[in-house]
TORZA-872377 format. One record per residue (C-alpha): residue in one letter; residue number from 1; chain; x, y, z. Coordinates in Angstrom, 2 decimals, padded with zeros to 5 digits. Example, Ala and Ser with C-alpha at 12.3 -4.5 7.8 and 13.67 -1.06 7.14 Angstrom:
# TORZA-872377
+------+-----+-----+---------+---------+---------+
: type : seq : mol :       X :       Y :       Z :
+------+-----+-----+---------+---------+---------+
:    A :   1 :   A :  012.30 : -004.50 :  007.80 :
:    S :   2 :   A :  013.67 : -001.06 :  007.14 :
+------+-----+-----+---------+---------+---------+
END
This chain:
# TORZA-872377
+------+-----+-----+---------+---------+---------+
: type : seq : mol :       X :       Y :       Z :
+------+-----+-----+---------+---------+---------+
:    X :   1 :   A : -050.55 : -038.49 :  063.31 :
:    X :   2 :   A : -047.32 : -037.07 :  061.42 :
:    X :   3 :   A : -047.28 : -037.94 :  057.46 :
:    X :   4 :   A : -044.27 : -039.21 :  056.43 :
:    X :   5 :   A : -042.47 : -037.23 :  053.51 :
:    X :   6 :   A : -043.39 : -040.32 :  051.36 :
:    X :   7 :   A : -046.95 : -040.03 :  052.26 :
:    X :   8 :   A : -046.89 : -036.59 :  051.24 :
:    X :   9 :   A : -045.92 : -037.39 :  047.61 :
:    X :  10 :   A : -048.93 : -038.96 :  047.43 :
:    X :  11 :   A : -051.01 : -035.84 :  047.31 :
:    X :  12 :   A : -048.78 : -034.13 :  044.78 :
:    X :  13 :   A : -049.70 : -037.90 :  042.37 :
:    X :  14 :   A : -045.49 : -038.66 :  042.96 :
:    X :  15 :   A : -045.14 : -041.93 :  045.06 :
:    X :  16 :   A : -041.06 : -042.23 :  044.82 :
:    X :  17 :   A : -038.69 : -041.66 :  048.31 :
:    X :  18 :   A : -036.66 : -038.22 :  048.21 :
:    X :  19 :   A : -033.53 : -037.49 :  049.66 :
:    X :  20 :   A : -032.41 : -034.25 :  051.78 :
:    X :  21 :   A : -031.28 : -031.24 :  049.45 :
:    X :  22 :   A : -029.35 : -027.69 :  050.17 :
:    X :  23 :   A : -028.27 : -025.59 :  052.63 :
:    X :  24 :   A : -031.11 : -023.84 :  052.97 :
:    X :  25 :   A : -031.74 : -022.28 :  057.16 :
:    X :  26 :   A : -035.53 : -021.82 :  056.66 :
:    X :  27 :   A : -037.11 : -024.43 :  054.96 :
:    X :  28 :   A : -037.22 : -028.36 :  055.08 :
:    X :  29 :   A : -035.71 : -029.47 :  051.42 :
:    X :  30 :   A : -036.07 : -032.36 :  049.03 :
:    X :  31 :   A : -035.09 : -034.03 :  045.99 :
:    X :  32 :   A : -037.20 : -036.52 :  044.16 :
:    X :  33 :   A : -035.41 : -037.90 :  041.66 :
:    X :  34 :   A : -037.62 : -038.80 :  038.75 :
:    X :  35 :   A : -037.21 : -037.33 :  035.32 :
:    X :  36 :   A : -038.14 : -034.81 :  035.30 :
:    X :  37 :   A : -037.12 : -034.30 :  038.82 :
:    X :  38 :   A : -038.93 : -032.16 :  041.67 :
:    X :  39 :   A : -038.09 : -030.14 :  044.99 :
:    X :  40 :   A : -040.40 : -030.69 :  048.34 :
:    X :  41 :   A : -040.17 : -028.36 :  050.00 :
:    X :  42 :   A : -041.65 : -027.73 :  054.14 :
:    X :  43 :   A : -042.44 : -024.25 :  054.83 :
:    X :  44 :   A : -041.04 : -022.72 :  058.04 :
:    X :  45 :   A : -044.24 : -021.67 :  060.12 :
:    X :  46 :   A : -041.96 : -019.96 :  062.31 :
:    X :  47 :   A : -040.45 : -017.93 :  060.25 :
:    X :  48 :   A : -043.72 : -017.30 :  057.51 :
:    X :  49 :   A : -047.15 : -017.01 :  060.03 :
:    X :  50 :   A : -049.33 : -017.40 :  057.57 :
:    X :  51 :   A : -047.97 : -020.17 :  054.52 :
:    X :  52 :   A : -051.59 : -019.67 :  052.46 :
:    X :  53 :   A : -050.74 : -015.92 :  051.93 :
:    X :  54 :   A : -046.79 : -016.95 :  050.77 :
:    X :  55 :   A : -047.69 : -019.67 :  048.26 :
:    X :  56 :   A : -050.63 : -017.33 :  046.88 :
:    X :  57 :   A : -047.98 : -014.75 :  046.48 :
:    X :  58 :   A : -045.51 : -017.44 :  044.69 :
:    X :  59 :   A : -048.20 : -018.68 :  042.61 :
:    X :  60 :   A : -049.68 : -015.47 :  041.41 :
:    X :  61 :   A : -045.78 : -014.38 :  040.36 :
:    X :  62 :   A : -044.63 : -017.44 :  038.93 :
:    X :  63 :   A : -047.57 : -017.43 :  036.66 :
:    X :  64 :   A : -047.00 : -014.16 :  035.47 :
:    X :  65 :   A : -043.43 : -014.70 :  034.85 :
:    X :  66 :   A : -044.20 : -018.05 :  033.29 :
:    X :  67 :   A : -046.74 : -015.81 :  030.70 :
:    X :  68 :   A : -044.06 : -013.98 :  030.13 :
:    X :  69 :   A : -040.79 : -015.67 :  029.31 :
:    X :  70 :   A : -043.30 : -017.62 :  026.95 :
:    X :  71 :   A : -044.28 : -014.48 :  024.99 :
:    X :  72 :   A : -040.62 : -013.50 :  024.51 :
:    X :  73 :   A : -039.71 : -017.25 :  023.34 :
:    X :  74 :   A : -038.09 : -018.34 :  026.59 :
:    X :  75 :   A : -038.02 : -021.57 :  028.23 :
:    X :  76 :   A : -040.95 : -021.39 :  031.13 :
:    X :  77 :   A : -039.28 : -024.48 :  032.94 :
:    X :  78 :   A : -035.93 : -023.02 :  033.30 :
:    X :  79 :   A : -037.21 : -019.15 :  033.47 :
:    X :  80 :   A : -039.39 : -019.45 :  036.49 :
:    X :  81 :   A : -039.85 : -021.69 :  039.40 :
:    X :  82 :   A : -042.93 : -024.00 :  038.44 :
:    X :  83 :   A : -045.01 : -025.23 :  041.23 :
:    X :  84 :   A : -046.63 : -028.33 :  040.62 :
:    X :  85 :   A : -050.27 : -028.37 :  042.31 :
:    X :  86 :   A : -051.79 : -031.02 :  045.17 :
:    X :  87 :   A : -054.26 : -034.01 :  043.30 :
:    X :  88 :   A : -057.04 : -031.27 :  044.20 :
:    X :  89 :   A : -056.08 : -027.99 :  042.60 :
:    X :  90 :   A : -053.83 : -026.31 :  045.61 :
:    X :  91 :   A : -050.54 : -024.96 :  045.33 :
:    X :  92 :   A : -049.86 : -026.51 :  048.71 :
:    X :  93 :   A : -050.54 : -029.40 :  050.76 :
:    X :  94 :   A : -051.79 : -029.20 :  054.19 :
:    X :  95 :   A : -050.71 : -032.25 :  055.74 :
:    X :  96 :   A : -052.84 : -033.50 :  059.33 :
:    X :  97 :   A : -050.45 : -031.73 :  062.03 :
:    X :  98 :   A : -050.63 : -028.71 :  059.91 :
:    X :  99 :   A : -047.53 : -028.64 :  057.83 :
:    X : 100 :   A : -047.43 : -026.83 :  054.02 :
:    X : 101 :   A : -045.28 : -028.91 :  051.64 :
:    X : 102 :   A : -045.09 : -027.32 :  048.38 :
:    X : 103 :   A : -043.40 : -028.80 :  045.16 :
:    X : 104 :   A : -041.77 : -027.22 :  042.16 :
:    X : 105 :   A : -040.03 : -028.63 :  039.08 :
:    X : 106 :   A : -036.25 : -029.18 :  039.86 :
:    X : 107 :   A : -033.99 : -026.87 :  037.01 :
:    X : 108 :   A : -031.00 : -029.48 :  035.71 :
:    X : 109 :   A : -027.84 : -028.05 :  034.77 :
:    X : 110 :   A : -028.08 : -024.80 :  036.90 :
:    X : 111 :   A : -026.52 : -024.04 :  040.31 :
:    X : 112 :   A : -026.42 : -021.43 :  043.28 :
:    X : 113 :   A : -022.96 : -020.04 :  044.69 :
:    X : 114 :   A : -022.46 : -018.93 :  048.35 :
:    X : 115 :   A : -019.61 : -016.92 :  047.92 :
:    X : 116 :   A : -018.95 : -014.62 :  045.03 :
:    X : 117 :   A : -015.98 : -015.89 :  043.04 :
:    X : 118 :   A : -015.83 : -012.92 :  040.15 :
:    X : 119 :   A : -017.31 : -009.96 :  039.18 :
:    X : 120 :   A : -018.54 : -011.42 :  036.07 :
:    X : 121 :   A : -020.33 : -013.87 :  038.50 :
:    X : 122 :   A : -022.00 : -011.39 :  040.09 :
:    X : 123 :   A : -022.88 : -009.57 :  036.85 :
:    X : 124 :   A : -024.66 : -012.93 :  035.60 :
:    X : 125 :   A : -026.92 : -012.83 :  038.73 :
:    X : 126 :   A : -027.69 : -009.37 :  038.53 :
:    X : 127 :   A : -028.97 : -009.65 :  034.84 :
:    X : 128 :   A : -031.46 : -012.52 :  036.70 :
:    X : 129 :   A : -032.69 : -009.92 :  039.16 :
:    X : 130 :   A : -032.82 : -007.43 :  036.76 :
:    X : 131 :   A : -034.92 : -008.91 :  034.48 :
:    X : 132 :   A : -037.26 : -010.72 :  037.12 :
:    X : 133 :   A : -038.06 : -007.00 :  038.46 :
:    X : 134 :   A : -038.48 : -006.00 :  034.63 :
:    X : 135 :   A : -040.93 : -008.91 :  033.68 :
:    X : 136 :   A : -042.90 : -008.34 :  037.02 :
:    X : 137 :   A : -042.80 : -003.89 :  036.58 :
:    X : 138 :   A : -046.63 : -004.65 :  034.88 :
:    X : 139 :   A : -047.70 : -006.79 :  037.79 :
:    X : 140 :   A : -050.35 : -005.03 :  040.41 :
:    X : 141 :   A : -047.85 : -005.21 :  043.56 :
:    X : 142 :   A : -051.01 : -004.46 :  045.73 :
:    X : 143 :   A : -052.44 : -007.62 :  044.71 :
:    X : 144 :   A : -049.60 : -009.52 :  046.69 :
:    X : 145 :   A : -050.14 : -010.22 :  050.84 :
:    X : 146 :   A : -047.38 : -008.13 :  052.83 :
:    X : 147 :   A : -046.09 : -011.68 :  054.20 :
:    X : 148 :   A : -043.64 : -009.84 :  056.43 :
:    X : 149 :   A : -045.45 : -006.67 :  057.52 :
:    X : 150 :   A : -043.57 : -002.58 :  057.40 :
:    X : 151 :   A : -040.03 : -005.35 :  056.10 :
:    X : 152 :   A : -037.79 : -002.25 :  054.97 :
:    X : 153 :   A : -040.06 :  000.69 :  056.31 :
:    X : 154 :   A : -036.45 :  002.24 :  057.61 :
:    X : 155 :   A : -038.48 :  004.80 :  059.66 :
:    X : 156 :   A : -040.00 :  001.80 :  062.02 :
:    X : 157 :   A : -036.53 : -000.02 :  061.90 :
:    X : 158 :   A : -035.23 :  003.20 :  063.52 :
:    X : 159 :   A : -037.61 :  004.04 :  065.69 :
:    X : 160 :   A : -037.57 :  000.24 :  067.27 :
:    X : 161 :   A : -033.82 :  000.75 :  067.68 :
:    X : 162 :   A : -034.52 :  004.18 :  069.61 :
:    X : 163 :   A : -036.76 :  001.94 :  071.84 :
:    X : 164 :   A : -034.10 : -000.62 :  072.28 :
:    X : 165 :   A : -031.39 :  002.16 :  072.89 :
:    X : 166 :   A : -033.89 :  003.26 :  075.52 :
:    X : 167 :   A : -034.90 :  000.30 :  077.27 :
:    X : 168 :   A : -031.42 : -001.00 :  077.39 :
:    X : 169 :   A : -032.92 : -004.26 :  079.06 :
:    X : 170 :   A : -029.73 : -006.26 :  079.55 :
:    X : 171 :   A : -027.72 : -003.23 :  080.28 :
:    X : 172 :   A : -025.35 : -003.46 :  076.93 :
:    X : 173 :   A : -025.98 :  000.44 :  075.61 :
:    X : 174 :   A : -022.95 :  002.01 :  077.82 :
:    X : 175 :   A : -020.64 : -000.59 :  075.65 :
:    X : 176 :   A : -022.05 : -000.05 :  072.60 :
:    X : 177 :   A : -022.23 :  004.25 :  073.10 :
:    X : 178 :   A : -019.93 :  004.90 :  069.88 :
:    X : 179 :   A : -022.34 :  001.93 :  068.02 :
:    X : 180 :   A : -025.69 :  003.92 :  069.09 :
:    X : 181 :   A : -024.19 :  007.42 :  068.12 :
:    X : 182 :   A : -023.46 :  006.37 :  064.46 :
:    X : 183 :   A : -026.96 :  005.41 :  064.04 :
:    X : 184 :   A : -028.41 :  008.60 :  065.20 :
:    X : 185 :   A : -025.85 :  010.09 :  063.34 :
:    X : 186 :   A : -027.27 :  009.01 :  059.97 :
:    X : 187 :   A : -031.10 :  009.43 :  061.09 :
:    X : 188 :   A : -031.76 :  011.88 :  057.95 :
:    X : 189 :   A : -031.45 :  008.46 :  055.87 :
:    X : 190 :   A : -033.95 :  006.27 :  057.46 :
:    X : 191 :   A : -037.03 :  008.67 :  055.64 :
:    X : 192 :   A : -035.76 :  008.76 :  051.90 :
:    X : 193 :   A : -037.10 :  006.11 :  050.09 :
:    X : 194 :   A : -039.83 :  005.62 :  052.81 :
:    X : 195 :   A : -040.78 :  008.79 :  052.23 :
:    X : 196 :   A : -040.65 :  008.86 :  048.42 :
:    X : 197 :   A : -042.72 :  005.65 :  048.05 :
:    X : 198 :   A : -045.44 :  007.27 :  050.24 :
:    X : 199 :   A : -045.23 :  010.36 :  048.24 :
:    X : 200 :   A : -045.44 :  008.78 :  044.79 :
:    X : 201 :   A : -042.12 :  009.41 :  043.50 :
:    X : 202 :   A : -041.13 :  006.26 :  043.70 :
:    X : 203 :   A : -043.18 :  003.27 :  042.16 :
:    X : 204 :   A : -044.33 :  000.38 :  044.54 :
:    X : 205 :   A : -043.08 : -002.46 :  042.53 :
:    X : 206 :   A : -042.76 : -006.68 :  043.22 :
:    X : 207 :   A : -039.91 : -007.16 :  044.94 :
:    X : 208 :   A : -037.71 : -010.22 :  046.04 :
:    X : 209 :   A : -036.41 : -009.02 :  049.49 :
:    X : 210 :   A : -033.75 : -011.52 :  049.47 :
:    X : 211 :   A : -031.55 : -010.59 :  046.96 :
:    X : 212 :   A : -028.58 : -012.71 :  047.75 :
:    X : 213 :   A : -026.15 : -014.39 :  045.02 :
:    X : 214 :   A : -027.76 : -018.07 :  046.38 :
:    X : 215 :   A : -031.08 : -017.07 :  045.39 :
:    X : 216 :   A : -030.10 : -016.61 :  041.58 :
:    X : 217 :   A : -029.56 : -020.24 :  039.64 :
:    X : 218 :   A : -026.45 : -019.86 :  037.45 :
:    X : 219 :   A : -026.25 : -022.52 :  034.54 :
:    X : 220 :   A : -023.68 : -024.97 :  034.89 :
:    X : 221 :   A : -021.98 : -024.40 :  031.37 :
:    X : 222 :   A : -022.20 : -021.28 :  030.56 :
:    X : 223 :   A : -022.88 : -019.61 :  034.11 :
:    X : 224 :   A : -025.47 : -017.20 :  032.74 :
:    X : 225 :   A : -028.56 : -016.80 :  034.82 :
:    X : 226 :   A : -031.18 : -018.93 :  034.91 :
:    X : 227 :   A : -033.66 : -018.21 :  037.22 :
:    X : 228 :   A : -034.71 : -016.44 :  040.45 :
:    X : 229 :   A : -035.48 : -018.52 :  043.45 :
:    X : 230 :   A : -036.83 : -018.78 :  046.94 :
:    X : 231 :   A : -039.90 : -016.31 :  046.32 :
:    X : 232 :   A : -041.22 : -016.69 :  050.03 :
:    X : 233 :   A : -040.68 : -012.56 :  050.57 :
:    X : 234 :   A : -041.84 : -011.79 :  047.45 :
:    X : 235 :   A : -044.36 : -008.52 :  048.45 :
:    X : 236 :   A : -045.01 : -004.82 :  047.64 :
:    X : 237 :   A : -041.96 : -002.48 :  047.93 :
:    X : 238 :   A : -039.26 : -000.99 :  045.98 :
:    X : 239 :   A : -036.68 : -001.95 :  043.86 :
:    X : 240 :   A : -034.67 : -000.07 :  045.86 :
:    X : 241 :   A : -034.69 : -002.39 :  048.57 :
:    X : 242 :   A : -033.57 : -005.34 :  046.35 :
:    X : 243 :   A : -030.58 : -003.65 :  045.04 :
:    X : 244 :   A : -028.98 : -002.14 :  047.95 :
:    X : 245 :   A : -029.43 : -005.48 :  050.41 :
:    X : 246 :   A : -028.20 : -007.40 :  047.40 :
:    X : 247 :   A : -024.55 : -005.40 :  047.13 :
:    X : 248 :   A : -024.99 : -005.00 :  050.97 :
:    X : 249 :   A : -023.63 : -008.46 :  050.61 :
:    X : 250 :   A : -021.97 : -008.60 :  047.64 :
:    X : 251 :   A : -020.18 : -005.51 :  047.56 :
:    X : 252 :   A : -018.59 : -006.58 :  050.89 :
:    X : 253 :   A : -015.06 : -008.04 :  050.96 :
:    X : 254 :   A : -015.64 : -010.33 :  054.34 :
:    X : 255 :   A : -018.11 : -011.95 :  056.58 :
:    X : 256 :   A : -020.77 : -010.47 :  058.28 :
:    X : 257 :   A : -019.40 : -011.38 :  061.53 :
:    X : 258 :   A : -016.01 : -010.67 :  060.80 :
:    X : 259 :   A : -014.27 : -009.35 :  063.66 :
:    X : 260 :   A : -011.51 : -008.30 :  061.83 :
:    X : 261 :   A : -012.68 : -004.53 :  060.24 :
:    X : 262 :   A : -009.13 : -004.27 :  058.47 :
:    X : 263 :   A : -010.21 : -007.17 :  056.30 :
:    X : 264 :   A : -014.07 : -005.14 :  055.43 :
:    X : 265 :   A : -014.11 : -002.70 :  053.06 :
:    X : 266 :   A : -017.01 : -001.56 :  050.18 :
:    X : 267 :   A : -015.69 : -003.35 :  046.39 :
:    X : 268 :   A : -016.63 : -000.82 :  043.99 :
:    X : 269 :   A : -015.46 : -003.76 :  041.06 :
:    X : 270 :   A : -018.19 : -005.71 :  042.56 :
:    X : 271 :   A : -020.26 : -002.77 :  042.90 :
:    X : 272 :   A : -020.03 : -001.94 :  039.11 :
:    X : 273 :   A : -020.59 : -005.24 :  037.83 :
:    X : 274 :   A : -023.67 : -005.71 :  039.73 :
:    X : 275 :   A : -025.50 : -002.40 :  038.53 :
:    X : 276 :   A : -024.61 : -003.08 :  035.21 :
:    X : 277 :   A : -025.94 : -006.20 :  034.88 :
:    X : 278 :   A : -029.06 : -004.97 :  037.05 :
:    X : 279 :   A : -029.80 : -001.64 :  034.89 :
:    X : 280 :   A : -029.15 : -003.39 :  031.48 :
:    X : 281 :   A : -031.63 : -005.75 :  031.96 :
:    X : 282 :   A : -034.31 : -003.25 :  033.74 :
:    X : 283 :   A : -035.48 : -000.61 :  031.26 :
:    X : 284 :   A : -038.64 :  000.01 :  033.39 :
:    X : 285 :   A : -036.02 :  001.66 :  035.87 :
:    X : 286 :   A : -037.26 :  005.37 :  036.66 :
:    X : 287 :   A : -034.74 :  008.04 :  036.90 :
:    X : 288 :   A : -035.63 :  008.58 :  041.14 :
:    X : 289 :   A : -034.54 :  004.84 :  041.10 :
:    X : 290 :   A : -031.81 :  005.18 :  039.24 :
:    X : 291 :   A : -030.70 :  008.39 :  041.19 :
:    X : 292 :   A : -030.56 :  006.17 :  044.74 :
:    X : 293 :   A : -029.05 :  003.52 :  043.76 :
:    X : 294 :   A : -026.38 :  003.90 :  045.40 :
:    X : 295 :   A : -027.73 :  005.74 :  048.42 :
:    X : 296 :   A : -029.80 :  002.22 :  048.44 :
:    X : 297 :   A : -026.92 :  000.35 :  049.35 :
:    X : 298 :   A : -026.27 :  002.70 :  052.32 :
:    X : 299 :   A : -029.56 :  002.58 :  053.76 :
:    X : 300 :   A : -030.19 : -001.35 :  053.69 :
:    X : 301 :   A : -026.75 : -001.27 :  055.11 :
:    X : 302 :   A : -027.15 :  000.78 :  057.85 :
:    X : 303 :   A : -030.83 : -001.19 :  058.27 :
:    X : 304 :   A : -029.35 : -004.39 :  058.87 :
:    X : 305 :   A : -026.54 : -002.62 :  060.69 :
:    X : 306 :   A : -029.20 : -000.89 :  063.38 :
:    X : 307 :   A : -031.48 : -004.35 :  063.31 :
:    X : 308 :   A : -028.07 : -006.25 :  064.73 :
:    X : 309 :   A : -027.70 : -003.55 :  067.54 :
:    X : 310 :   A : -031.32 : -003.33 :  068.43 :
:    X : 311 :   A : -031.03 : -006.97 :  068.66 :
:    X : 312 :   A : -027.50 : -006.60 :  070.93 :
:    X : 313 :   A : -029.11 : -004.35 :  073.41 :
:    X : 314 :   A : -031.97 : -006.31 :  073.90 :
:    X : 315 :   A : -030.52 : -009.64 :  074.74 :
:    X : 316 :   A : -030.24 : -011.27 :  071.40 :
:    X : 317 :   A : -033.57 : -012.42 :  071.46 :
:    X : 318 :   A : -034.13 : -012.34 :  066.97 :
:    X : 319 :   A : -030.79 : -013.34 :  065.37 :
:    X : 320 :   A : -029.31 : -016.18 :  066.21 :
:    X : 321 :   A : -025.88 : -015.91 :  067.86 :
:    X : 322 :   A : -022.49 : -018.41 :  068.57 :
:    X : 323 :   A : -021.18 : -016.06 :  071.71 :
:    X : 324 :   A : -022.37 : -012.60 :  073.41 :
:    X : 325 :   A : -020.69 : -010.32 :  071.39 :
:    X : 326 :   A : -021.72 : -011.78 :  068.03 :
:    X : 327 :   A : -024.33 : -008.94 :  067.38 :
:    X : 328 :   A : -021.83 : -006.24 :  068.46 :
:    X : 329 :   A : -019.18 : -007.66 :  066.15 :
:    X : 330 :   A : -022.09 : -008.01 :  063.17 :
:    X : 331 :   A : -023.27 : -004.35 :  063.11 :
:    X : 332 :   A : -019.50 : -003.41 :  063.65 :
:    X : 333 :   A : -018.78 : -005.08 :  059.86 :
:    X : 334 :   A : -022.34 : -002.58 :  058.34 :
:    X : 335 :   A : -021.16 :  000.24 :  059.45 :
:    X : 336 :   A : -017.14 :  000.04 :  058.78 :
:    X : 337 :   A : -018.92 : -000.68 :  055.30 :
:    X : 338 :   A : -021.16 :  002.34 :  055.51 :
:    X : 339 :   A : -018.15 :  004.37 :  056.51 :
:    X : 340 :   A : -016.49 :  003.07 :  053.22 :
:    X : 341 :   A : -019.39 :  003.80 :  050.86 :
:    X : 342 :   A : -019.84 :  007.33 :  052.48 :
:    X : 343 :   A : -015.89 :  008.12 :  051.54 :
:    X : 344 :   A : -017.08 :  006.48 :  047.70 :
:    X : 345 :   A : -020.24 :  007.61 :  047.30 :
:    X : 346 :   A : -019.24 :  009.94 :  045.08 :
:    X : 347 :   A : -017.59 :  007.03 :  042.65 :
:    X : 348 :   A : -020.45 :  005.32 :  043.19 :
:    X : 349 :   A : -022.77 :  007.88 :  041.53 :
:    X : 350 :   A : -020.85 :  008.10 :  038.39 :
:    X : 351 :   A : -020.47 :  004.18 :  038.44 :
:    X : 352 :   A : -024.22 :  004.58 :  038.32 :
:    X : 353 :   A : -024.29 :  007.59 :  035.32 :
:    X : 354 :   A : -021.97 :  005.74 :  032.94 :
:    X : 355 :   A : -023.53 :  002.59 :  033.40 :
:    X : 356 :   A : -027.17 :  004.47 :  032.40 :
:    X : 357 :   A : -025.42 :  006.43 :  029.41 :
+------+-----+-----+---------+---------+---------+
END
């Protein structure tokens, strides 16, 4: 029989109704209002096969991150997310048609933005990701589960859009012929970090893997950052990856689906402010790192951008999409903005020297 969400309180010792919170698209969310006051969350079994693995992940993080903000005199309950454990010990409860609920303490006076409204915004948040991958640059990354297996290994994300290209199992690649030829194009990128991590050059490190500006808590007041949420991709991998998906979307001045490519175009203000606010806070940054950061942006561009027409030519059958064209028109928008970064890159580099002194 399905628990109700009331029922499910019980095993986390909280017997008081919650209400429906967020805008979250992956997992169930809710508020119980008590003081203090908790999220419920219902993982997505859809989306995360295996929930045990995730919350191990999110516990073993969050209790290193809670260690640490209290050794540097920081506030563990508004530093970290803080899960709050099942009547018998779990970081999860397994409820009897196989649902995880997980709780954590709710942070007052702290909010998430959608869009970004300034650079200083966006400066604010990258200081919070910067000094979550700084605080977690001691942590064995190989003790975390891969929770989405080979996420960012470019070299697979390029080789399944060869097989797409060459399937072409609803007949789409003759439309898209200009789309496919910018991809293969740019195949000398899809190796680099791939390649360097493998190599040892670059450090395997904790990493978020969904850097947006709504996964950063900004406080109300003074709209400094708070804390880092939403750790469900939290795995092995490189900073790298973090960085350039996060100014993938910040650095861009429309939609994603924006048909419109006049109105798309790379912000280098944006740009800036973000790797400022990331390096400052991130002394553990190698010089490799700092050397592709803004290559990094290219490449999870041009990922996403190749995932979107993989998806296109084979019948739309990942992303979710409002009419047929609506994975054209998204990898359309990542590559006019890889076309913009390539024509920058050069500004983008010194962005990145000044900023590192």
């Amino acid at each position: 029989m399905t628990e109700s969400i009331r029922e499910i309180l019980t095993h986390f010792s909280i017997e008081l109704n919650p209400s429906s919170y967020g805008n979250g698209h992956i997992n169930d969310t809710y508020l119980v209002a008590t003081d203090p006051s908790y999220i419920l969350q219902k993982i997505n079994k859809n989306v995360f096969k295996k929930p045990e693995e995730v919350m191990e992940n999110i516990k073993l993080v969050t209790e290193h991150l809670r260690r640490k903000i209290i050794a540097e005199g920081g506030d563990p309950m508004r530093g970290t997310l803080n899960l709050i454990e099942t009547v018998d010990g779990k970081p999860f409860y397994k409820s009897n048609d196989g649902e995880y609920y997980r709780m954590y303490v709710f942070i007052d006076g702290a909010r998430s933005y959608d869009v970004v409204e300034s650079p200083e915004q966006l400066y604010q948040a990258a200081k919070a990701f910067g000094r979550f991958q700084n605080m977690l640059a001691d942590f064995p990354a190989e003790k975390l589960y891969e929770v989405i297996p080979r996420f960012h290994d470019t070299r697979k994300r390029y080789a399944d859009f060869l097989a797409a290209v060459e399937a072409d199992s609803v007949g789409r690649a003759a439309g898209a012929a200009r789309e496919i030829q910018f991809v293969k194009d740019r195949e000398d990128a899809v190796g680099v970090v791939v390649d360097d991590i493998a190599s040892g050059i670059l450090p395997v490190r904790v990493t978020h893997n969904d850097t947006k500006l709504n996964n950063v808590l900004l406080d109300e007041k003074t709209g400094e950052g708070v804390c880092v949420i939403d750790l469900d991709t939290v795995m092995p991998g490189s900073l790298l990856y973090d960085f350039g998906d996060a100014l993938r979307f910040a650095g861009s001045t429309g939609a994603e689906d924006e048909p419109d490519l006049n109105k798309i175009w790379f912000d280098l203000a944006n740009f800036e402010a973000f790797t400022r606010g990331f390096v400052e806070t991130l002394p553990s940054i190698t010089e490799r790192e700092l050397e592709l950061l803004p290559f990094s942006v290219k490449l999870l561009t041009l990922e996403c951008g190749m995932r979107f027409l993989a998806d296109y030519l084979s019948g739309d059958t990942y992303f979710k999409t409002a009419y047929p064209e609506h994975n054209l028109i998204r990898c359309r928008t990542q590559f006019k903005l890889i076309e913009d970064m390539e024509r920058k890159m050069g500004e983008m580099e010194s962005i990145v020297k000044k900023i590192a002194g």
